[in-house]
N, C-alpha and C positions, 0 to 999 in steps of 0.2 A: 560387611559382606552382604552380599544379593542373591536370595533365595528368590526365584521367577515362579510366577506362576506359565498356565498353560501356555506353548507357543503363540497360539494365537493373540491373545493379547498383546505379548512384545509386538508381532510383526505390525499390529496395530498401532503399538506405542512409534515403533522406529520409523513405520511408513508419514508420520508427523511430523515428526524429525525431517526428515528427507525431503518431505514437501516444503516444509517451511527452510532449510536451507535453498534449498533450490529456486523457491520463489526472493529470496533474499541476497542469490547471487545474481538473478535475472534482471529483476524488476528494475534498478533503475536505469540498465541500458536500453529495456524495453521502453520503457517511459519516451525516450528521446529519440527512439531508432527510429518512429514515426516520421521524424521530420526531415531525415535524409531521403527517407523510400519517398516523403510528400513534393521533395527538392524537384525529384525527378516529373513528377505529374506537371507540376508548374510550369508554362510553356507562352514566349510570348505571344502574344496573338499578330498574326501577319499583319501589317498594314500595306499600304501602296507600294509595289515592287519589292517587296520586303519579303525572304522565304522563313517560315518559322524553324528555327533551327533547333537541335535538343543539347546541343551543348553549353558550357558553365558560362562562357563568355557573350550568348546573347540576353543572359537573366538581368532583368533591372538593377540599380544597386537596392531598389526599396524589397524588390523579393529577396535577395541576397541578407539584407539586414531583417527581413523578419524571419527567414528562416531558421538563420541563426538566435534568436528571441525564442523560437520557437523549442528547440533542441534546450536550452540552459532552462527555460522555465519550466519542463519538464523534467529533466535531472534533479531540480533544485527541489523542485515539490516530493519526488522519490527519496530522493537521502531526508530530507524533513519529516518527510513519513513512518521512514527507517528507525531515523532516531527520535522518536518521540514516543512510537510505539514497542522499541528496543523490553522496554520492563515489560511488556503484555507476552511480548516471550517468551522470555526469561521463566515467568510467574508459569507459563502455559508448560514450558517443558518438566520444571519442578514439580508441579503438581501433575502432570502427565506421570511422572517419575514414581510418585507415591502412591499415586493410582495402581499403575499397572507391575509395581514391583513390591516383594515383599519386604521391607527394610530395615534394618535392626533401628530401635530408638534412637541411639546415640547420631546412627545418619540422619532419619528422619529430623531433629531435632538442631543440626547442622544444616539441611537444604529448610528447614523453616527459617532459622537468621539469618542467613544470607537472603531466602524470599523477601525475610521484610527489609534487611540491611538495602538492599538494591530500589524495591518501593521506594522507601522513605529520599533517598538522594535519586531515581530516575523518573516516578510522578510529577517531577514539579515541568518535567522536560515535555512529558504527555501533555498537559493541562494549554500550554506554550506553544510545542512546534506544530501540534496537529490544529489550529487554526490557522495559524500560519501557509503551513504547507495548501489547508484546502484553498487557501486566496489565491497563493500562486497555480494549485491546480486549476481553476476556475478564469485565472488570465492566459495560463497554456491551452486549455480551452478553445477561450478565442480567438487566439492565434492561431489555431490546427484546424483541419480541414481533412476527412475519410469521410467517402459515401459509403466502404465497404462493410462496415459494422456499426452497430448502436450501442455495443459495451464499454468503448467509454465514456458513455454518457451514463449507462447505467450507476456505474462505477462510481463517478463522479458524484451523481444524484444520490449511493448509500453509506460514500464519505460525509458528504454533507449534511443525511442523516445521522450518522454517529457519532458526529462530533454535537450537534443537536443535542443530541440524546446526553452526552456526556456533559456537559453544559449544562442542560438541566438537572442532571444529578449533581455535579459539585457546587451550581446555587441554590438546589432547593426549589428551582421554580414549580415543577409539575406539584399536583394536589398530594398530600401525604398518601393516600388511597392509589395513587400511578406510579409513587416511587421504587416499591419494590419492582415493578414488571419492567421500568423503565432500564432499571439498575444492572436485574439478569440480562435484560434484552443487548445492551451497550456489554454489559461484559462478557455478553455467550462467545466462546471460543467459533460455534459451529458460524455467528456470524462476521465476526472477525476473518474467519479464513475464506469466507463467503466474498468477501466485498476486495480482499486481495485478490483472488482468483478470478474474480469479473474485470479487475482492473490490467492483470498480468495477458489474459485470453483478447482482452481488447487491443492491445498492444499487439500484440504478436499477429492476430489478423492484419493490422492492419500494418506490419511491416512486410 
């Protein structure tokens, strides 16, 4: 049974909840929606007697084939994303959970094994697709084309951070003295939701 503390807290706890579904039903169509709104920018350039038209049938086949390059290596980088960092929210709601609720033991003690039951089989998946995905985000990249925002590049730039950061904590590289700050830094919830949010905001301007 769940004894609550003061409302505000919950609305705090559930407002997390809500963000983080919400960014997890959006994000990978936002990821790719870029490249249809970019379809349309794309325009071929007049030549001799030639009127620039905006319809599908005067686009090159080379724009048509990057386009589409465009659109899947952006998907592909979002569900990679998804799933890799699937345990960081799992881990996040949990203890979001035990935070802001009062629990009896016997729950608490139940959302602790399943915590680590899910770690120990969904880490290996973290370690794996979130490099992965950044390589693909960094070839969608090059592929894409918005002058109207710089947040996905931000975006981009504190993925590639994080996964850094996490890198160096599961080898050990940073000096024993940087390991701890490295460690909270990679696992802060507030940056985690930080670099989703720059990366979902980027997206949606620029569809």
């Amino acid at each position: 049974m769940l004894v609550t503390r003061p409302r505000r807290n919950r609305r705090i706890f559930f407002g997390l909840v809500v963000l983080l579904l919400f960014v997890s039903a959006i994000w990978p169509g936002a990821a790719g929606g870029n490249d249809d709104q970019g379809n349309e920018r794309h325009r071929i350039r007049p030549e001799r007697g030639i009127e620039n038209h905006d319809n599908e049938g005067q686009k090159s086949p080379r724009l048509k084939r990057g386009d589409d390059g465009n659109a899947l290596t952006g998907q592909t980088a979002a569900w990679l994303l998804a799933a890799a960092n699937m345990t960081v929210v799992l881990s996040m709601l949990m203890k979001g959970a035990g935070r802001y609720f009062r629990l009896q033991p016997e729950t608490r003690s139940v959302i602790k094994r399943f915590n680590q039951f899910q770690k120990k089989h969904l880490m290996r998946f973290h370690y794996v697709l979130n490099p992965a995905a950044l390589g693909i985000a960094g070839l969608h990249f090059l592929l894409s084309s918005c002058g109207k925002s710089s947040l996905p590049e931000w975006g981009l730039l504190m993925v590639a951070i994080m996964v850094l950061l996490g890198a160096m904590v599961k080898f050990k590289i940073a000096p024993k003295w940087m390991r701890g700050v490295i460690c909270r830094l990679h696992a802060s919830p507030a940056v985690f939701s930080a670099w989703i949010l720059v990366l979902v905001a980027g997206h949606l301007i620029m569809d």
